[in-house]
C-alpha positions in Angstrom: 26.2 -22.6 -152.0 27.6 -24.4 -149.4 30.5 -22.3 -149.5 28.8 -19.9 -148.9 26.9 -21.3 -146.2 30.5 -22.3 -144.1 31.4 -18.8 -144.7 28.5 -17.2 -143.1 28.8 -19.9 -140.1 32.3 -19.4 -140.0 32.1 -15.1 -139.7 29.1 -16.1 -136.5 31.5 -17.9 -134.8 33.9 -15.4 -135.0 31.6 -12.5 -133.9 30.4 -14.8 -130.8 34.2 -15.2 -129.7 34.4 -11.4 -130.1 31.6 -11.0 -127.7 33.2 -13.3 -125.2 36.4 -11.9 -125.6 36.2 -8.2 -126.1 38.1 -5.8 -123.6 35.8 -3.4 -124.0 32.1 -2.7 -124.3 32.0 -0.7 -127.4 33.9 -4.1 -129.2 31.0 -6.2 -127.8 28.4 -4.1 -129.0 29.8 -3.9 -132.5 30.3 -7.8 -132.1 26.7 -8.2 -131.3 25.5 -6.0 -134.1 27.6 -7.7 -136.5 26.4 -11.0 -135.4 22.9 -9.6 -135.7 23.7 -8.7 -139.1 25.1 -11.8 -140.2 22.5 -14.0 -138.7 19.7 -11.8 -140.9 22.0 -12.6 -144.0 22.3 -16.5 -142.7 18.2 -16.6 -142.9 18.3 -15.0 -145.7 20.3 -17.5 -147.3 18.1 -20.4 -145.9 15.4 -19.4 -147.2 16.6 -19.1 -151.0 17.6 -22.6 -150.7 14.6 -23.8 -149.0 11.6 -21.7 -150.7 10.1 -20.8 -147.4 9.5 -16.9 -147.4 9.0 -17.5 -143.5 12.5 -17.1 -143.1 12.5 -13.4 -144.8 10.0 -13.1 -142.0 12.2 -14.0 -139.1 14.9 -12.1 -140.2 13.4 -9.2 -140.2 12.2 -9.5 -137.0 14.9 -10.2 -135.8 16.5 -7.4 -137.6 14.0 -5.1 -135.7 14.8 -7.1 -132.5 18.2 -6.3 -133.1 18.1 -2.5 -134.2 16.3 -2.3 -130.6 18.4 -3.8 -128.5 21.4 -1.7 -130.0 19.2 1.4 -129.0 18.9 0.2 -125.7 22.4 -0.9 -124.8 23.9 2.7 -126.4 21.2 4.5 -124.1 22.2 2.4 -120.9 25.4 2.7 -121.3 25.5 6.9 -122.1 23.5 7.3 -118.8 26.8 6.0 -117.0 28.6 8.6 -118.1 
């Protein structure tokens, strides 16, 4: 489990550096839905080892927040063009 745990920390960090450092803003869009995606599966995760079902609950939410935010960004940014 804890294994598990460091991977799912380890593939965030990664994903935050490819925000930071992407050239382009199609690479930070993927980073940030990646990151979205992992964090969901890092809740996830808490909650089996905790018990707490609120977690389920945040995740999705912020699964929803997510999906949202990558409609809006994709719709911004096809305006510009």
């Amino acid at each position: 489990m804890t294994f598990t745990f460091i991977i799912l920390l380890l593939c965030i960090l990664l994903m935050l550096v490819g925000i930071f450092t992407g050239k382009t803003i199609p690479e930070k869009i993927m980073s940030l839905c990646c990151l979205t995606n992992y964090a969901i599966v890092l809740l996830c995760f808490l909650s089996l080892l905790t018990g707490r079902e609120s977690f389920v609950d945040i995740a999705y939410i912020y699964g929803l927040l997510g999906f949202a935010v990558n409609l809006s960004i994709s719709k911004l940014r096809g305006n510009k063009n």
